[in-house]
C-alpha positions in Angstrom: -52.8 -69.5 22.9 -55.6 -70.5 25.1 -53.7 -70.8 27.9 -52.8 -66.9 27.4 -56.7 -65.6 26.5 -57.5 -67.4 30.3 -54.3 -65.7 32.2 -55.2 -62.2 30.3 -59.3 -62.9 30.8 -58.5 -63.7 34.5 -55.7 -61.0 34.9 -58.8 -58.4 33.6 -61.6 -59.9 35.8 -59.4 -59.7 39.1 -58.9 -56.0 37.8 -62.5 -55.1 37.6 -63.3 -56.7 41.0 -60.2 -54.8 42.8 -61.5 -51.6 41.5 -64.8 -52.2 42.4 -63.6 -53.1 45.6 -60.5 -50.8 46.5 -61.5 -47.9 44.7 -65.4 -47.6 44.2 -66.5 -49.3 47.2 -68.7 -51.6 45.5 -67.5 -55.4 45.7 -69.6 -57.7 42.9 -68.2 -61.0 44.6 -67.3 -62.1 47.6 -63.7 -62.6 48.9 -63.8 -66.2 48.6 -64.8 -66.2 44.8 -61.9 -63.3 44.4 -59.0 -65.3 46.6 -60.2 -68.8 44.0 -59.8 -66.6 41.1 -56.7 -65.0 42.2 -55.4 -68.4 43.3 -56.2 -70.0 39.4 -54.2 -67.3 38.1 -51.3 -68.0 40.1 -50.9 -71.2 40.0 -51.4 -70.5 35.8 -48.4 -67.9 36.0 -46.6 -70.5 38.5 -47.2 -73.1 35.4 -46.4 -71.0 32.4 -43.8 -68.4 33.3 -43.2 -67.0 29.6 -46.5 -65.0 30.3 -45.1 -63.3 33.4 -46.2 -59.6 33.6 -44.8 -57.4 36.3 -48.5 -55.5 36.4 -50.3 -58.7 36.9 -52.7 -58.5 40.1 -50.9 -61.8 41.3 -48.1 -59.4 42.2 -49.7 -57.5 45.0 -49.0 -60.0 47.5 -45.2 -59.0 47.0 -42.5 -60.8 48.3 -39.8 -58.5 46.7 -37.0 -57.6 48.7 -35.2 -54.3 48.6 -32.1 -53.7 50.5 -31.5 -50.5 49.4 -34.1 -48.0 48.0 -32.0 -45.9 45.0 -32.5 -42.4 45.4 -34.7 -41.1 41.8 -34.8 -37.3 41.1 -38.5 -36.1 40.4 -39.0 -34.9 36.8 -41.0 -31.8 37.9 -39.9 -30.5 41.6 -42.9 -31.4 44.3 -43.0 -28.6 46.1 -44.7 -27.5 49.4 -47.6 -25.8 50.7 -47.9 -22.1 52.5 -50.3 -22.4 55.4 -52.8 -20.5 56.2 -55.3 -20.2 59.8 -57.7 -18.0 59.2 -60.5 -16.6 57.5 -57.7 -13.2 56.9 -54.6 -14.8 55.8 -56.8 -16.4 52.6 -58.1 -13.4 52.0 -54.7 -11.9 52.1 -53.6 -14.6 49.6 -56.7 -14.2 47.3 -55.7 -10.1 46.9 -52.3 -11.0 46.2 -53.1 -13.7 43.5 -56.1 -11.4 42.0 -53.3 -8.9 40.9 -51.7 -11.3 39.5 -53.9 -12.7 37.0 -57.2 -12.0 34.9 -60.3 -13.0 35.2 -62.5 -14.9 37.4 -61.1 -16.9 40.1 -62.0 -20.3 40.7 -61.2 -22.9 43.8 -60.8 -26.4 43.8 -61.1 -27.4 47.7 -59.5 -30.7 48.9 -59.0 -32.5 52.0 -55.5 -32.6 53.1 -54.8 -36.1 54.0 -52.3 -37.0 56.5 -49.6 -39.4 55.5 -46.7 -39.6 53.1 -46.6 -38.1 49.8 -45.9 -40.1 46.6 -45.0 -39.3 42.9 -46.3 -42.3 40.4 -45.0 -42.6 36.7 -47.1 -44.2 34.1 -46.2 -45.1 30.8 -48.4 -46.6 28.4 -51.2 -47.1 31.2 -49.2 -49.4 33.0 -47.5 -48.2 36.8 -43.5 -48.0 36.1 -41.8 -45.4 39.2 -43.4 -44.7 42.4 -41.1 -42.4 44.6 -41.4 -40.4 47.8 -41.7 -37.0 48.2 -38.4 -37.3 49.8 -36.4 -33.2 50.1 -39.3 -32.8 47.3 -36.0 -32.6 44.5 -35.1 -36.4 44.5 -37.2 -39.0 46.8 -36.6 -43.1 47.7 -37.7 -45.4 44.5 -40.5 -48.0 46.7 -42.3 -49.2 43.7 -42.1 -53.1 44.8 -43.7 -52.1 47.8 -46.4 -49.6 45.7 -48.0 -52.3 43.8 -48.6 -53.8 46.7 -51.3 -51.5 47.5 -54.5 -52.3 46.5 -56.1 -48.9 45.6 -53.3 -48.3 43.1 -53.9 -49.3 39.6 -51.1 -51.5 38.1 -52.9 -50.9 34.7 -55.4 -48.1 33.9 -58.5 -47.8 32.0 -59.8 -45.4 29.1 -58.2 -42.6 27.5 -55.0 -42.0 29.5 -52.1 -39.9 28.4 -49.2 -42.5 26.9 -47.1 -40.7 30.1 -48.1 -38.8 33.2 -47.2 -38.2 36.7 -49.5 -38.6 39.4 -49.0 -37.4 42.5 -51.0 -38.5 46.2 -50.6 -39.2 49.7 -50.5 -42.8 51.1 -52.9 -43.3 54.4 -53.3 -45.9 57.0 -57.2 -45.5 57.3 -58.1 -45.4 61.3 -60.1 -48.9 61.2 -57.4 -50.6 59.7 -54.7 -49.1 62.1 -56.6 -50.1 64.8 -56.5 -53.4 63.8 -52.8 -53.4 63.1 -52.4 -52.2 67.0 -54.9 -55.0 68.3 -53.4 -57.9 66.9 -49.6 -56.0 68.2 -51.0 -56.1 71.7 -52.3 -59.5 71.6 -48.7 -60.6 70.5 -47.3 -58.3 73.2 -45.9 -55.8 71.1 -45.7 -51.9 71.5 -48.9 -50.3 69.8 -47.9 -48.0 66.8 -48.1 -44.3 67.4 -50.1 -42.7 64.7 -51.4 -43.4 61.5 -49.2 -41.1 59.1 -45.9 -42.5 61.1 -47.2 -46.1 60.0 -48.3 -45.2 57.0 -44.5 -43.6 56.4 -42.5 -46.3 58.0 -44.6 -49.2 55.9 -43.1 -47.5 52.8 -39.7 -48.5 53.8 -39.8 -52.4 54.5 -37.6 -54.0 53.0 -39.8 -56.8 52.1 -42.9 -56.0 50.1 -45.0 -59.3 51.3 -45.0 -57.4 54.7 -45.9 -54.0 53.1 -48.7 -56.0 51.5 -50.2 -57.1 54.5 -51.0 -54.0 55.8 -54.2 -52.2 54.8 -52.8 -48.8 53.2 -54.5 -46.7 51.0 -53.4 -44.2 47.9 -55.5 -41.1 47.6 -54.8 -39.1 44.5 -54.8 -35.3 43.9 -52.9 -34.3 41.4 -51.9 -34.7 37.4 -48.1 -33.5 35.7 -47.6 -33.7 32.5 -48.6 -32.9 28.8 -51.8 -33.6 26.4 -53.5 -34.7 29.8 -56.9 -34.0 28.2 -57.9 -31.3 30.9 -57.8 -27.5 31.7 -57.9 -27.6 35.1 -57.8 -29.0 38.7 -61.3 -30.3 39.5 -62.0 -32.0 35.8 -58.8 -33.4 36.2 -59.7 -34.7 39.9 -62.4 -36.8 37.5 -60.2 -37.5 34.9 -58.3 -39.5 37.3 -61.0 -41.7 38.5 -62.0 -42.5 35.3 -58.3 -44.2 34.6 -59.0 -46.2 37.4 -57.2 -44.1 40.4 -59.1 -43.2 43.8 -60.0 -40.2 44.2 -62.0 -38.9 47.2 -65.5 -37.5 46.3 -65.4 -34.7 48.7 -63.7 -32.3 46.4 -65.6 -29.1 45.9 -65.8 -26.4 43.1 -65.6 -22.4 44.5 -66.3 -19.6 43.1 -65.4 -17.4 45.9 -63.2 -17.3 49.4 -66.8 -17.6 51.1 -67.3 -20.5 49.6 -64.7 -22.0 50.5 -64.7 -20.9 54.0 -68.3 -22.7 54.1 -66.1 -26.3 53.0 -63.1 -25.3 55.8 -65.8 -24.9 58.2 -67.6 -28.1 57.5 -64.9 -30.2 57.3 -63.6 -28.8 60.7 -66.3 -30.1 61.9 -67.0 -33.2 60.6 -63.4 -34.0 60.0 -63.7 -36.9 62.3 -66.6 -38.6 60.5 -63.8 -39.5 57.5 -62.5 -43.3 57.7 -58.7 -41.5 57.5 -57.5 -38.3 59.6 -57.2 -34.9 57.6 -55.1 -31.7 59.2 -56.9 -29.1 57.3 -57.9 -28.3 53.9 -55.9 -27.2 50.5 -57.2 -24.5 48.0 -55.8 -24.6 44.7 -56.9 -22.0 42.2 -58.8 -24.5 39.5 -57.7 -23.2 36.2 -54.1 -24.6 34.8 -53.9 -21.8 32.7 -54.1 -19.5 35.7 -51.8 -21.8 37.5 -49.1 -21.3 35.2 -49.4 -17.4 35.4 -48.6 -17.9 39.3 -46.2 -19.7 39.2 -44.2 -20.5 42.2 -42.0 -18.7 45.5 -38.8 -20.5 46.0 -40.6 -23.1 48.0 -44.0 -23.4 47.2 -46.9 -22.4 44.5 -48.6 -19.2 44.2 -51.7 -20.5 43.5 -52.3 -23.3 46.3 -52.9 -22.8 50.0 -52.7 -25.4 52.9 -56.0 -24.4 55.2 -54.8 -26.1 58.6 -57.1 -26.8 61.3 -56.6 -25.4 64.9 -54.0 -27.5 66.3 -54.7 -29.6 69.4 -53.1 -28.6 72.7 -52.4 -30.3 76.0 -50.6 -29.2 79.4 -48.2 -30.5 80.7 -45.2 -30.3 83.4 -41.9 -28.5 82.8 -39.1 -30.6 84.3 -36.0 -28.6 82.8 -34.8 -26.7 79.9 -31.9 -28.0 78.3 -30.1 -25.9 75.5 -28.4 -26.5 72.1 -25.9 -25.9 69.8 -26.5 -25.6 65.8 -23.8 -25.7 63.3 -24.1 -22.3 62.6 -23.6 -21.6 66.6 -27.2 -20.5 67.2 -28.5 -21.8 70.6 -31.8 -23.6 71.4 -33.6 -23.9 74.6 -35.4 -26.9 74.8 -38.0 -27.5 77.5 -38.1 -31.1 78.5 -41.4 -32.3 79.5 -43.1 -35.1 81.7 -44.2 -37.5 78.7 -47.8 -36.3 77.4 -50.4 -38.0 74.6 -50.3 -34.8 71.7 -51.5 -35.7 68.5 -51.1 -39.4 68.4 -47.7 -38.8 69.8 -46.0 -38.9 72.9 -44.3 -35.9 73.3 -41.3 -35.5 75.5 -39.9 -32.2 74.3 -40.9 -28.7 72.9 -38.8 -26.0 71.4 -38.7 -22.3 73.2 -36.9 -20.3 70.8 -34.9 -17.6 72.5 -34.4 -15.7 75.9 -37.1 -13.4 74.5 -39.8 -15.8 74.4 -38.1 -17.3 77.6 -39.2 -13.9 79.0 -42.2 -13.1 77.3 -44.2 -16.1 78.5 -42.6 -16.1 82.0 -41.6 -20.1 81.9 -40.2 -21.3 84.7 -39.0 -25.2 85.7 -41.8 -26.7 87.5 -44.7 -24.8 85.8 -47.6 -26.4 84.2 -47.7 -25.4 80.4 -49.9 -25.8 77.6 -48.0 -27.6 74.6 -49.5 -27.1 70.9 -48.4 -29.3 67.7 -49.4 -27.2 64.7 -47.6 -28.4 61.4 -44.4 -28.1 63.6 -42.1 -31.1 63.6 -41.5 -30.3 67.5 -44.0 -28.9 69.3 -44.0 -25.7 71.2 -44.6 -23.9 74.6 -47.5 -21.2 74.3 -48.1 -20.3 77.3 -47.8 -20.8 80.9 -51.0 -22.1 83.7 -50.1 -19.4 86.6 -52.8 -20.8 88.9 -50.6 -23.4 89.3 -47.0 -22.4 89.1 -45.5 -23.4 92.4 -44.6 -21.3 95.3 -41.0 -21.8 95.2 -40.3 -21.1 91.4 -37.4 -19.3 90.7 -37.2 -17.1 87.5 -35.3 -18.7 84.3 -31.8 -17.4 83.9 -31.0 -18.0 80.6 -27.2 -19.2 80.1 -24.2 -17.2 79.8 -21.5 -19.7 78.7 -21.8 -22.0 75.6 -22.9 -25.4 77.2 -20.4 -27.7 75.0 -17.6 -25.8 74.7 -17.7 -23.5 77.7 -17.2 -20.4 75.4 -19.2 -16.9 77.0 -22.3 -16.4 74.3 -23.0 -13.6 72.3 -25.6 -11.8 71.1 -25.5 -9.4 68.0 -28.3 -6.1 67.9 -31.0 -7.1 66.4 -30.8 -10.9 66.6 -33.5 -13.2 68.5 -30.9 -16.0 69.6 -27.6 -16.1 71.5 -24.8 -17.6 69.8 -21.1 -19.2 70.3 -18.7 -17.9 69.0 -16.0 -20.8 69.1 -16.5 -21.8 65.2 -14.1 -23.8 65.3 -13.0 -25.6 68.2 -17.3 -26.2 69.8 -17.8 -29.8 68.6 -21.7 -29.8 67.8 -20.5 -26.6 65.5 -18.0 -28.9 64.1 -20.2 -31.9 63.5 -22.9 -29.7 62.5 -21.3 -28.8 59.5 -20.3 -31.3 58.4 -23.7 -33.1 58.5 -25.0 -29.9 56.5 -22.6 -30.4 54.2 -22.6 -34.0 53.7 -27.2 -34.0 53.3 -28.9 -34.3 50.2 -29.6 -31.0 49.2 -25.6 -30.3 49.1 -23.0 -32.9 48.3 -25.1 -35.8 48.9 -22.3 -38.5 50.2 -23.7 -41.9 49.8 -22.8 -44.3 52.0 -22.4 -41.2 55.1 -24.8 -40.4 57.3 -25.3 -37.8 60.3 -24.4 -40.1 63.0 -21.2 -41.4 61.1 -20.2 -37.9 61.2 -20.1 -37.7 64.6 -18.4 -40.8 65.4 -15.7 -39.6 62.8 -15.6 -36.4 64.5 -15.2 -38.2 68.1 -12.8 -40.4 66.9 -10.5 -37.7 65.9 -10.8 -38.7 62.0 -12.3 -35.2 60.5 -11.9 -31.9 62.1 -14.0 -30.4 59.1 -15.3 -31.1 56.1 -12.1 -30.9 54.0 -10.7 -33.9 56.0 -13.4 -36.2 54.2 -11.5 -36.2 51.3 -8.4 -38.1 53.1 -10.5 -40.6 54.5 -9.2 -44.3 53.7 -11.2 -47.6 54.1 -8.8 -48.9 56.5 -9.6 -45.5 58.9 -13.2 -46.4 58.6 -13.5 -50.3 59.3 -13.3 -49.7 63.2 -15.9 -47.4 63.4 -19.2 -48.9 65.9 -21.2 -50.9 62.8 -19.1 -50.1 60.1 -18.0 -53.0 57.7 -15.9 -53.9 54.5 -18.4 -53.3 52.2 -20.3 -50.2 53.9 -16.9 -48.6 54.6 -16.0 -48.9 51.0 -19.5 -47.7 49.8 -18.4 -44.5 52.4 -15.6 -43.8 50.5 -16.6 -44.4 47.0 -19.5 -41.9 48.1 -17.4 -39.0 49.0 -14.9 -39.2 45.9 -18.2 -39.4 43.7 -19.5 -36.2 45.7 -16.5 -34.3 43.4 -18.7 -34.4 40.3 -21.9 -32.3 42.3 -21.8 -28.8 40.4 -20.4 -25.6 41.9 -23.6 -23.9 43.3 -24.2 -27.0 45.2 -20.9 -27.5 46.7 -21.7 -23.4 47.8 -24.6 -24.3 49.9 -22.6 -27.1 51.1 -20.0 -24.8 52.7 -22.6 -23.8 55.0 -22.1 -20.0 54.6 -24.8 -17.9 57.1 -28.0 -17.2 55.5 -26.4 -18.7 51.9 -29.5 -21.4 51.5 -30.2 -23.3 48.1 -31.8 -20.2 46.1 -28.9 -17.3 47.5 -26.3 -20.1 46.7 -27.5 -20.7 42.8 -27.5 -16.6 42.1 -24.3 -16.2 44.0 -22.9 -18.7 41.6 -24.4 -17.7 38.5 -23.2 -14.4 39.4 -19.6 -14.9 40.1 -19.0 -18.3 38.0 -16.1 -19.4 40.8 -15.6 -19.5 44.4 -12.4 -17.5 43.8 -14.3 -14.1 42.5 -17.1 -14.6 45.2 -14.1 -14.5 48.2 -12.7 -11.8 46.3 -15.9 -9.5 46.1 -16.9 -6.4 48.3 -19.6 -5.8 50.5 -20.8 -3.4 47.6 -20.6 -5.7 44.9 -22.2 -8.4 46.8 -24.9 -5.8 47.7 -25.8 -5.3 43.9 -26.3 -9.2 43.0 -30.2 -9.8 42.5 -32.2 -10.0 46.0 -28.9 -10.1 48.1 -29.5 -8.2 51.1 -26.7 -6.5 53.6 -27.3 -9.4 56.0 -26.1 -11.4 53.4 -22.9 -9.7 51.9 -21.4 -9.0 56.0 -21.7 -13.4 56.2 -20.1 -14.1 52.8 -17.5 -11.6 53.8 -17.1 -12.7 57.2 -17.2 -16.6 56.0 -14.1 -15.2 53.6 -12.3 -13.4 56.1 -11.3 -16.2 58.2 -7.8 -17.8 57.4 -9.5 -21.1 58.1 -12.4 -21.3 56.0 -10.2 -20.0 53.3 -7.5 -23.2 53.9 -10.4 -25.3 53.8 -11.4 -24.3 50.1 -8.2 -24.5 49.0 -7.9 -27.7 50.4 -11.2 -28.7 48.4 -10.2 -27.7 45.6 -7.0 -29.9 46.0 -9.0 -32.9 46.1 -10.9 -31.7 42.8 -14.4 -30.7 44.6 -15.7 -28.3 42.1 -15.3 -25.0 43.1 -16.2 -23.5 39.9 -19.2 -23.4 37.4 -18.5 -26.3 34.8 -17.5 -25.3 30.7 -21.2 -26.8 30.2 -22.8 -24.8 32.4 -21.0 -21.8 31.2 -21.5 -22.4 27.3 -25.0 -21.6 27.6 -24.5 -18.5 29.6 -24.2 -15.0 28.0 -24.5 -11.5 30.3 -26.7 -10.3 26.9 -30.0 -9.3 29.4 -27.8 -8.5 32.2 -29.8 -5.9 34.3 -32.7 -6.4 33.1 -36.5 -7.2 34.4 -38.7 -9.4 32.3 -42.2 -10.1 33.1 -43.6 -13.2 31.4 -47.5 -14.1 30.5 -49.5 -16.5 28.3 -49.4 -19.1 26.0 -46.3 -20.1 23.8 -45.6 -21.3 21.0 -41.7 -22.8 20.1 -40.8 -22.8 23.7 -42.7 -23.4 27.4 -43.1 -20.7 29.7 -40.4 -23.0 31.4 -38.0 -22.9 29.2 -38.6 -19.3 28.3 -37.9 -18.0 31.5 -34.4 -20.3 31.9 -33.2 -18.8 29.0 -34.2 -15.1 30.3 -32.1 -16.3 33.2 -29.3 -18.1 31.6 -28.6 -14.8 29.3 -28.7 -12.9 32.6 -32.3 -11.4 32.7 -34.3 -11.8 35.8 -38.1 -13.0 35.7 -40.8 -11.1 37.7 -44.2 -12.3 38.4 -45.6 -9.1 38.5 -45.3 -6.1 36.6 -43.6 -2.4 37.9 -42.3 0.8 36.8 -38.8 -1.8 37.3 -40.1 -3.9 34.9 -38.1 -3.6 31.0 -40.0 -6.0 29.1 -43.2 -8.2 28.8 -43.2 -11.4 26.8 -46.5 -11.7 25.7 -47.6 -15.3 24.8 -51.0 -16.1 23.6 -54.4 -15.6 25.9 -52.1 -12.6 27.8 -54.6 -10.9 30.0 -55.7 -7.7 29.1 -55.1 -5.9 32.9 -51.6 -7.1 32.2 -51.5 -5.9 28.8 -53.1 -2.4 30.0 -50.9 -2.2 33.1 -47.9 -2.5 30.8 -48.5 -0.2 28.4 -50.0 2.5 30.9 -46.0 2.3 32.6 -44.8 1.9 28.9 -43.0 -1.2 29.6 -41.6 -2.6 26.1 -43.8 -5.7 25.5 -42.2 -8.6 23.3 -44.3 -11.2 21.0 -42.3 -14.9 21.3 -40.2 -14.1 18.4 -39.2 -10.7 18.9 -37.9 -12.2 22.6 -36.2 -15.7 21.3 -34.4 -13.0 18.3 -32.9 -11.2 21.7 -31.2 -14.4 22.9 -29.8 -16.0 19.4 
């Protein structure tokens, strides 16, 4: 057993020394004395591999090779962030969160680090899932290539939770990216772009060694889970570097919007002191408790706010405008650009909406325009540099005829962007479907990606998305680098897509403004595909936060002979087109019509689970209370404004048991 006190003494030593290193900034030895220690334990491990440990430091060099990263759903959804630009929108957001919950209002205030966002699981104190953000449902398992970053702690210290999430962003600090680019050029290789793309693309290697030998960095921000020992954002922030984790210093406390325009301000201008680029600032409100109250939008949470900084702009030269088709028909003009440096990117490209903005800034082929990258994936056009716009420029015409499928364009009243109306016989309409249909959010087809739609399309294989179903290995094979074995993993990954639940396959059929959260009501509401194609305008009209806009597309989706062989056709193949006996059993219509309002602290049930079951028993949760509202379910710690506003309207309110009798 001495041979196991020396590894575990060693394996502890090299622990202390990484964190004083990695983490605190404080090395206590030099790297020679660390590398001889870290080589003794090695060669130990090498000589007595019954006392292998997966967390040992010896594994950071890597050397583990994924071929494929398995796609892991997050336990707890990560969502994203609302922006904000100015002093006015967080003042907006502060009045509308202030009638939402009691009391004083604190801030945390963080820097928002630029790179890619990771979920870490830890069980026992020890590092066992580390996953990417991914469509912030289900993200790419990278752990091998995790551990093999030096700030992240493969076994934590003190009083940690037995299991936690931890959530933070992995950066390529600017020293050590320049360094990666340096020794590139002196092998006379293209220079990376930008740190964040590095830091991104390093996640995916395939073989951790290399992942290892480039200097990334985790920065942590955030805790999930139970007993976590804290009460709110900044002590948490604490609570993590005490485990081991690092977590920048520069987070701040506020107790009011000025003071946290006095940190936005600062940072904005010392922003470029940090070793590691930041695009802004995020405000959380501190207190969990609070928090929870919030709650969340359909795509981010009430009570955090992304303060970006003033994007950077450049000008540029218009060479031509180009336009698109989408899948739903919509087109895009696209100005293309003479190459330009924009924000560690070259940019080639930059969206201008529609013939009104077309119009409105006056752009013409051959001008000089500004360009701005602000939190948009492609950058846009903002204005125009008329002082030197040349003599001969002719005014832009924007097209008449769809530029695919030479079909004339219409326009509906009321609507920004032209359209074509060919649904079915414009190819990039066609192939844009499909690809919508096929993506993660929807069915999910392993094994098919966006360009091996389109060469299925071209090859005359599919026409839509029905014609998946019929696809045989042998049809597949002579696709451009398609294979046995990826050709069979194409097909096993379509009849495995039968088994994704019905509101899922909904979104899937790519039905106009019929996104995730209009899809999951529609089919909550109607149980099958068959009494959603059989419902009125009317009826669709009176389904919970379904507009006009949205009934006319269901009906008009519905109305056409095709779409409607298409479903049947799926439901042929046994894509289900219905909501499953499971889902159904816990399903009753027993609060159907009416408004709950939930606040405070429970007891036999999370405010989680509380609201599913208003919503499974057909009830619909409100975050803020109305003369609409029915019923409060007061928790513990309910604030009294709420309490007061409640019974000043004479809204019923409901302890925990009085509600959970309702439902059982």
């Amino acid at each position: 057993m001495e041979i196991k006190k020396k590894i575990d003494q060693l394996r502890e030593e090299l622990r202390q020394h990484n964190y004083n290193y990695y983490v605190l900034d404080q090395p206590t030895i030099s790297d020679f004395d660390f590398d001889m220690k870290l080589k003794e334990l090695q060669d130990l491990e090498a000589q007595y591999p019954e006392f292998y440990d997966a967390n040992s430091p010896s594994q950071r060099v890597g050397g583990e090779v994924t071929k494929n990263f398995q796609t892991v759903a997050h336990e707890s959804r990560m969502y994203s962030l609302d922006n904000s630009y100015s002093k006015e929108d967080l003042e907006d957001w502060e009045k509308r969160i202030m009638k939402l919950v009691d009391g004083q209002i604190e801030y945390t205030c963080e820097l928002k680090y630029d790179g890619a966002s990771m979920n870490m699981t830890y069980e026992n104190g020890r590092l066992v899932r580390a996953v990417t953000r991914g469509d912030g449902f289900q993200g790419d398992d990278v752990t091998a290539n995790v551990k093999t970053i030096k700030s992240v702690p493969l076994q934590l210290r003190g009083d940690y939770p037995d299991k936690f999430e931890i959530r933070g962003e992995i950066i390529l600090p600017i020293e050590g990216f320049r360094k990666m680019n340096e020794e590139r050029v002196e092998l006379g290789e293209e220079p990376y772009r930008n740190p964040r793309n590095t830091a991104s693309g390093s996640l995916k290697l395939q073989d951790s060694a290399e992942v290892a030998k480039r200097p990334l960095e985790c920065l942590l921000y955030s805790l999930k889970g139970d007993q976590l020992g804290v009460d709110n954002q900044f002590d948490s922030l604490e609570k993590a570097r005490q485990w081991g984790f690092k977590v920048p210093k520069e987070a701040k406390l506020a107790k009011s919007t000025d003071e946290v325009l006095d940190y936005i301000n600062y940072w904005a201008e010392h922003r470029f002191e940090l070793p590691y680029e930041i695009d802004g600032v995020v405000i959380k409100v501190n207190n969990f408790y609070q928090q929870e109250e919030l709650g969340y939008t359909a795509k981010a949470p009430r009570w955090a706010m992304a303060y970006k900084f003033k994007a950077e702009q450049v000008s540029t030269r218009l060479n031509s405008i180009s336009y698109q088709v989408g899948r739903t028909g919509a087109i895009t003009p696209v100005a293309n650009l003479e190459p330009v440096e924009l924000a560690g990117t070259t940019v080639k490209r930059a969206s201008l909406h529609n013939a009104d903005q077309i119009a409105k800034l006056d752009v013409r082929v051959g001008d000089e325009v500004f360009v701005e990258k602000g939190g948009e994936i492609i950058p846009k056009i903002i204005a125009v540099d008329f002082d030197k716009r040349p003599e001969n420029s002719e005014l832009t015409l924007y097209i008449t005829h769809c530029p695919e499928c030479g079909t004339e364009l219409v326009r509906k009243e009321g609507e920004a962007q032209h359209y074509c109306p060919n649904y079915n016989g414009c190819k990039p309409q066609i192939i844009g479907r499909i690809q919508h249909f096929i993506s993660r959010k929807a069915m999910d087809i392993e094994g098919l990606g966006g360009e091996t739609v389109a060469l299925l399309v071209n090859a005359g294989l599919i026409e839509n998305y029905s014609d998946l179903y019929e696809l045989t290995v042998e049809q597949v094979i002579p696709l451009e680098r398609m294979a046995q074995k990826s050709a069979e993993n194409l097909v096993k990954g379509i009849e495995a897509s039968k088994q994704i639940p019905f509101e899922r396959v909904l979104y899937a059929l790519g039905i106009r403004y019929v996104g995730e959260t209009v899809a999951k009501k529609l089919a909550k509401h109607y149980k099958s595909v068959d009494n959603l194609s059989n419902a009125s305008q009317d009826d669709l009209v009176n389904v919970d936060e379904i507009g006009v806009k949205i009934a006319e597309s269901v009906i008009e989706f519905f109305d056409s002979e095709e779409n409607n062989h298409i479903i049947e056709r799926l439901k042929g193949f046994g894509v289900q087109l219905e909501m499953s006996s499971e889902s159904l059993a816990n399903q009753t219509n027993l609060l159907e019509g009416q408004i709950f309002v939930v606040s405070g602290v429970f007891e036999q049930v999370s405010r989680t689970e509380l609201k599913k079951l208003i919503e499974d028993n057909g009830g619909k949760v409100s975050s803020s209370i109305s003369s609409k509202t029915n019923y409060v379910v007061a928790g513990d710690k309910m604030g009294p404004s709420k309490r007061e506003k409640a019974e000043k309207l004479g809204v019923t309110i409901l302890n925990e048991n009085e509600f959970l009798q309702k439902v059982r």
